[in-house]
N, C-alpha and C positions, 0 to 999 in steps of 0.2 A: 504494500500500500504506500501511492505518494506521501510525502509530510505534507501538514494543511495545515494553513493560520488559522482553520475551522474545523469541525467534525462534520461538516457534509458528505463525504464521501462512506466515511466510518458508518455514518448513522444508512446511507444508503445500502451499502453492504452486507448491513446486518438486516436490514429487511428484506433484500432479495435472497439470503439467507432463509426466511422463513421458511419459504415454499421447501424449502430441501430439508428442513429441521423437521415439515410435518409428517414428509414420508420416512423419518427415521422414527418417530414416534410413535407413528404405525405399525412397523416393521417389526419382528421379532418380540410383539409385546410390549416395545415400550426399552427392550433390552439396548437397541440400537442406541436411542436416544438418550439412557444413560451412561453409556460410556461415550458417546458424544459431550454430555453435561460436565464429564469429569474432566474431559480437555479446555472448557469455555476460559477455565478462570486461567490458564496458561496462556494460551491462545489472545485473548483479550490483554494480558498483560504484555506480550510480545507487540502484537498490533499500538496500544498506547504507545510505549515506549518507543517504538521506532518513530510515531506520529509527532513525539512530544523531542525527542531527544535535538540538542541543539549541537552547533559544531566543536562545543569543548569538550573535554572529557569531564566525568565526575569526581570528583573529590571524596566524597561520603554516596553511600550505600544506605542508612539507616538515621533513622531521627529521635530522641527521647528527649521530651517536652515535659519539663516540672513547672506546673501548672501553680505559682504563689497566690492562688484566689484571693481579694480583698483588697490587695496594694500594698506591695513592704513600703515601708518609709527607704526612701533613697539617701535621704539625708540621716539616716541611721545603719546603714547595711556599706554602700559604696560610693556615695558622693560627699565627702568630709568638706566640714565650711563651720570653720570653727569661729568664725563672724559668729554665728547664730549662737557661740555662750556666750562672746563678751557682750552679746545686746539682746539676753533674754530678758524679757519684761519690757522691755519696750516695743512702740507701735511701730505697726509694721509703715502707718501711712498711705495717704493715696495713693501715689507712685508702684508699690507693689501691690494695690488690688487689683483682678482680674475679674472679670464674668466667667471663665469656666474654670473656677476654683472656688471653692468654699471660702470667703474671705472677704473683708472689710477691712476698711481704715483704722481702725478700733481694735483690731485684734495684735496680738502680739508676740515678738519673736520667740519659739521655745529649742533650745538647745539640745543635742543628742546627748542622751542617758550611761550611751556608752563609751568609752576610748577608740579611738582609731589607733590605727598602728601599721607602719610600710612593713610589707608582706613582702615573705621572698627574696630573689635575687630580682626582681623589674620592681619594688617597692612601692608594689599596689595599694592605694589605702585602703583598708577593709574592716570595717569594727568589729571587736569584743563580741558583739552580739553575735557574728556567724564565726566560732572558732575555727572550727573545721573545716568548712570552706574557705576561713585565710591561709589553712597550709596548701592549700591546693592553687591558687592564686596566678602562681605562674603557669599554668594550666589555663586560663580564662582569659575572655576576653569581653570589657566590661563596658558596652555604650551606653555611657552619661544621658545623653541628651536627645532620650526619647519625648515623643510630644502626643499626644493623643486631641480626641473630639470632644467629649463629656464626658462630665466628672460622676458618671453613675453607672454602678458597677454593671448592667444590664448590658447595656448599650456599650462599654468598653470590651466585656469580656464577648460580644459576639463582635466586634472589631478585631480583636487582637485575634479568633479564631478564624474568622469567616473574614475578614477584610471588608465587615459591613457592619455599621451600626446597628440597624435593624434586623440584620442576619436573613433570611429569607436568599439565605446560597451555601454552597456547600462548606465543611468547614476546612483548615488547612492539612489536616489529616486525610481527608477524603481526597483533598485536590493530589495529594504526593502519593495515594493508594491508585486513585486514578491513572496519573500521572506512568505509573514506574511498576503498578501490579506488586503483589510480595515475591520474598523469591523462594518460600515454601509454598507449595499449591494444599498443605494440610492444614494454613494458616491463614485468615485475614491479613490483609494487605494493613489496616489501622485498627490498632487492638488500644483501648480504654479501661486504667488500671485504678481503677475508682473506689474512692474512699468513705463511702456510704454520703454523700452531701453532692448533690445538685448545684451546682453554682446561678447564679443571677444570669439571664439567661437562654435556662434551662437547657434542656438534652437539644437542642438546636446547635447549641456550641459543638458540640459531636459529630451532626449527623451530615448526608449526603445530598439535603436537598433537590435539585433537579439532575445530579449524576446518578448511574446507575445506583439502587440501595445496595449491591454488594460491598459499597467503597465507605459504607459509614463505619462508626467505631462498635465493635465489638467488646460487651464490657466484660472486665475479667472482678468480683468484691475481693476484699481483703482477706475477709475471714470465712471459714466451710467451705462449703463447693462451689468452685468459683463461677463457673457459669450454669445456669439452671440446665436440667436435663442434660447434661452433659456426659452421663454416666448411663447409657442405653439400658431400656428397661426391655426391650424385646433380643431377641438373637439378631444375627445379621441377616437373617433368610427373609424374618418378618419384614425388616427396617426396607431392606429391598423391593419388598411386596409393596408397601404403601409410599413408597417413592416411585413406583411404577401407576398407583393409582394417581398421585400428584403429579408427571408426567400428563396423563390423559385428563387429566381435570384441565391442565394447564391448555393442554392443545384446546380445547374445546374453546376458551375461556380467549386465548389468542387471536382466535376469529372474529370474535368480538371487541375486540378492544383495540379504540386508536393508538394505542402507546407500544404496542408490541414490546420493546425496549424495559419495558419495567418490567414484565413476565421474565425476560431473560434475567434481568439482573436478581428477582427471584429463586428462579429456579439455582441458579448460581450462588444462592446462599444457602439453597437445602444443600447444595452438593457440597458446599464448604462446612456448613453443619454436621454433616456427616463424616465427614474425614477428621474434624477436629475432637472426634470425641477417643479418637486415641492418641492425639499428638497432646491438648490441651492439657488434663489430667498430668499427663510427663513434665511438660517446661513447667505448669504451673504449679510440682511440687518443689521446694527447696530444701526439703531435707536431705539429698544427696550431698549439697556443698558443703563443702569442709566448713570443720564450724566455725575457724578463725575465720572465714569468708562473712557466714554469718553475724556474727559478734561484729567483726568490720562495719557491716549494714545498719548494727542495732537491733537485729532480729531476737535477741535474747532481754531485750530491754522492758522493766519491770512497769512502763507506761505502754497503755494497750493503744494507741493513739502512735505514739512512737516504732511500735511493733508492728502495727499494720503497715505503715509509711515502711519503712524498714523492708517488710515483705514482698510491696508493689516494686519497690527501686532496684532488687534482688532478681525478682521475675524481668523487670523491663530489661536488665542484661542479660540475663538466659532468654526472652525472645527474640531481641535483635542477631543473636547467635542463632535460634532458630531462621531469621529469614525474614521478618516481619519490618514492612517498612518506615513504617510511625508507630512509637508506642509515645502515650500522653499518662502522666501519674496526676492524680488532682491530691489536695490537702484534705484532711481532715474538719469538720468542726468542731471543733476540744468545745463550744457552749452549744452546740446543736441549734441553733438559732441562726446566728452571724456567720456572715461570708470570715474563711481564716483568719486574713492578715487585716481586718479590717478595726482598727482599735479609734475609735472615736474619742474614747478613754480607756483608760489603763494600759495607757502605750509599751509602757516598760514590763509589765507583768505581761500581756497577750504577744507582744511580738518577742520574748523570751521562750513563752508555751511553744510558737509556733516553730524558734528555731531548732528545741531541742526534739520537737517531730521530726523537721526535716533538715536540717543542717550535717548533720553523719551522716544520712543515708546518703544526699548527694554526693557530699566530696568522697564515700565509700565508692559509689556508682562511676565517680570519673578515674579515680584511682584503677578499680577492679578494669573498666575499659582498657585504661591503658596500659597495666601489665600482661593482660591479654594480647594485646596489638589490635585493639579495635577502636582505641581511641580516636585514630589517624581515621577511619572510614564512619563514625557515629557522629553526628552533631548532639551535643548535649544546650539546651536550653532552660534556663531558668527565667524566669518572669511571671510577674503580675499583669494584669489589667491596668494598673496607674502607679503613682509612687502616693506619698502623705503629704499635705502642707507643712513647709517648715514653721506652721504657726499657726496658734492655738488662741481661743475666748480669752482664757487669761492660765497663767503656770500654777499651778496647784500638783500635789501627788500622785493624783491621779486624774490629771492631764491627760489629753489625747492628739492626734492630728488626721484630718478630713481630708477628701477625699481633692485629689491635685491631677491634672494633666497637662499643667505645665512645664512639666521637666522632672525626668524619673529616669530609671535606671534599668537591665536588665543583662545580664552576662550568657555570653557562647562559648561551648568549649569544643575541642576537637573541632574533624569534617574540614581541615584548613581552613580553620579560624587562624588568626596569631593570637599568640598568646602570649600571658603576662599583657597587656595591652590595654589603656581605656583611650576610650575614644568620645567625642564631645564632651562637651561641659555647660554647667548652668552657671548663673552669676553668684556671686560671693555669698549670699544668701538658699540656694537651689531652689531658688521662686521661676525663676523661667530659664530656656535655654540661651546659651549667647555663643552657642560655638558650633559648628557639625548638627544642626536639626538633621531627627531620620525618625520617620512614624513606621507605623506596624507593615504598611505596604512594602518599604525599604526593606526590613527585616523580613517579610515573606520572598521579596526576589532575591534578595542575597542566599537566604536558603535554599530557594531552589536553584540558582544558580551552582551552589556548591553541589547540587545533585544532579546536575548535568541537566535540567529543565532551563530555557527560555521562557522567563514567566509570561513574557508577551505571546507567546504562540501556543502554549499550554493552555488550548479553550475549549468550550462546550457552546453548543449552539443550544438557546433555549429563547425561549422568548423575542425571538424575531432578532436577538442580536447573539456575538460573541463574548460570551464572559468566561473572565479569568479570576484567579483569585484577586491579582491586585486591581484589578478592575481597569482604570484608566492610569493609574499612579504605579508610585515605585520606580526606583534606581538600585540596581545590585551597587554595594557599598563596598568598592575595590580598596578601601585604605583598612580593611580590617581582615582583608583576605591573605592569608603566607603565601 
């Protein structure tokens, strides 16, 4: 198949296809047409890929996205601006209010709780509060001077996923599932390592929208069996039998229906459903690794909140080794209430709970990649939705800081990033950017870019136009590339 700056051809192909899919469904039962099923998700993976691949080569193979829901404060974690202790309590003034920041003239500066300290041999600042993450430091690579749309977690966190405010598109899991297919056919292409909490949102952030549903995330919980029914209650004879009835239902069903294309991408998830109930079970135990492995993770750690995190981050390396091309790990809610990192108050007590969740498992997670040699082919991501105001109604104990899209943080590691490295910066205060702006758009084509995707040519036709993740936007960001 030619490369297309569209999927007209794709999408033609697959429907002159039909006619020949009905008489294998006919055929021997229904037999033909499932071992035809069992080729689709390879087959389909080879067709994208050759459709999407641009003239570079790829850098990275695999994606793992640690999902900070809520917003860490930037000016507590990686952007130090020790301005903000010598003028805590004072107003911040009109000059630094903004409309899309929680903020008035009235409010005023509040200082980080923690120390900073130059990390490493490239003497990244990085605070107290992520310990573990600052030995890893020269590993990362840390842009400053992210900028977002609105300061509401809803509408950030289906930006930062989907490249849309309002989301109503696929998410960036799906697009890189799409994109590149997985390179286990016993696995989803985007697997979802989820920590019983829904983020602002909702399961939108995840899913596949107008692409095929094969491509949305597949969710693995933390604790028991991780995906439902995953553990066959019939033999394999039966499971056979009534995949053969789901075949002829489906042919039926296809005659009818203007979308042809969604039956496929259906049936392509019973057939992936069914192969994954003996791969799933395997990667997604971890009691074969060595315990020092475990223990590394936190997996033995006496907080269940830290232990689950600990378990997703453990599995997100055993499936990228499986084959799987995006794994996404989301956070915890330690109050079951509130988005994670979202501390309005009790800055210092919530974004402490939140790093001893996940501060070890990550830097365990980059660590473990890279003595493996998998660092160099994995992008590792961490990021929120937004960073926090560096300033608060008034400094009290238990103080907190609101929700900012003026200037925040987020760090890459592996996938030929450079590393040790920060890139932009906010002014003296981390109230707005004043150096290198780069939104969520930037950071979705610089990724794909590192995975050998042209994010401009990487589209789906829907809606009478072509759409891509980053829509009309975006620059791959070549000063952060090795």
């Amino acid at each position: 198949m030619k490369k297309s700056g569209n999927c007209r051809e794709y999408v033609a192909s697959m429907k002159d296809g039909i006619v020949r899919r009905r008489l294998l469904k006919n055929a021997s039962f229904g037999f033909s047409w499932l071992s035809l099923c069992g080729l689709l998700t390879e087959s389909a993976s080879c067709a994208t890929l050759a459709r999407s691949r641009s003239q570079f080569p790829a850098r990275a193979k695999n994606i793992i996205f640690c999902f900070m829901d809520g917003g860490p404060s930037h000016v507590d974690t990686f952007d130090y601006k020790p301005m903000l202790k010598k003028q805590e309590g004072k107003p911040i003034g009109e000059s630094a209010v903004s409309k899309r920041s929680q903020s008035n003239a009235n409010r005023v500066w509040l200082g980080s709780p923690w120390k900073f300290r130059k990390r490493g041999q490239s003497g990244m600042w990085v605070s107290d509060l992520l310990p573990n993450i600052a030995q890893v430091a020269d590993e990362i690579c840390v842009v400053r001077s992210m900028v977002g749309e609105l300061p509401l977690h809803g509408n950030q966190n289906l930006l930062l996923h989907t490249g849309r405010i309002l989301g109503q598109a696929p998410s960036m899991g799906a697009w890189v599932s799409y994109g590149l297919g997985s390179e286990n056919r016993n696995l989803p292409g985007y697997m979802l390592l989820n920590n019983d909490w829904v983020p602002n949102g909702g399961l939108e952030n995840f899913g596949s929208s107008f692409l095929p549903a094969s491509h949305q995330a597949t969710m693995l919980r933390p604790d028991g069996v991780p995906v439902d029914n995953i553990i066959p209650s019939d033999s394999d004879r039966l499971q056979r039998k009534k995949l053969n009835l789901l075949a002829e239902q489906d042919q039926e069903f296809s005659k009818r229906t203007a979308d042809p294309l969604a039956i496929e991408g259906a049936i392509a998830n019973y057939e992936t459903a069914y192969r994954m109930q003996s791969t799933i079970p395997e990667v997604a135990d971890i009691r074969p690794e060595p315990k020092h492995i475990q223990k590394m993770y936190g997996v033995d750690s006496s907080d269940k909140y830290q232990q689950h995190y600990a378990t997703q981050a453990l599995r997100a390396r055993r499936l990228v080794e499986a084959g799987v091309r995006f794994v996404e790990i989301t956070c915890p809610s330690f109050d079951g209430n509130n988005s994670p990192w979202d501390q309005h108050g009790q800055i210092k007590k919530g974004h402490e709970k939140n790093s001893l969740i996940t501060d070890q498992s990550v830097a365990a997670l980059i660590l473990d990649l890279k003595q493996r040699g998998l660092l160099d082919e994995t992008i590792v991501i961490w990021a929120g939705e937004m960073g926090r105001t560096p300033h608060t109604p008034k400094v009290t104990p238990t103080c907190g800081r609101d929700h900012h899209v003026n200037g925040y943080s987020l760090f890459i590691a592996g996938g030929g990033f450079k590393a040790g490295m920060t890139f932009g910066s906010t002014d003296e205060f981390g109230n707005s950017v004043v150096e290198n702006r780069v939104d969520i758009h930037d950071i979705h084509a610089t990724i794909l870019h590192q995975m050998g995707i042209n994010h401009e040519t990487l589209t789906y036709r829907y809606g009478g136009r072509d759409n891509r993740l980053t829509d009309v936007h975006g620059r791959v960001i070549s000063e952060i590339l090795a």
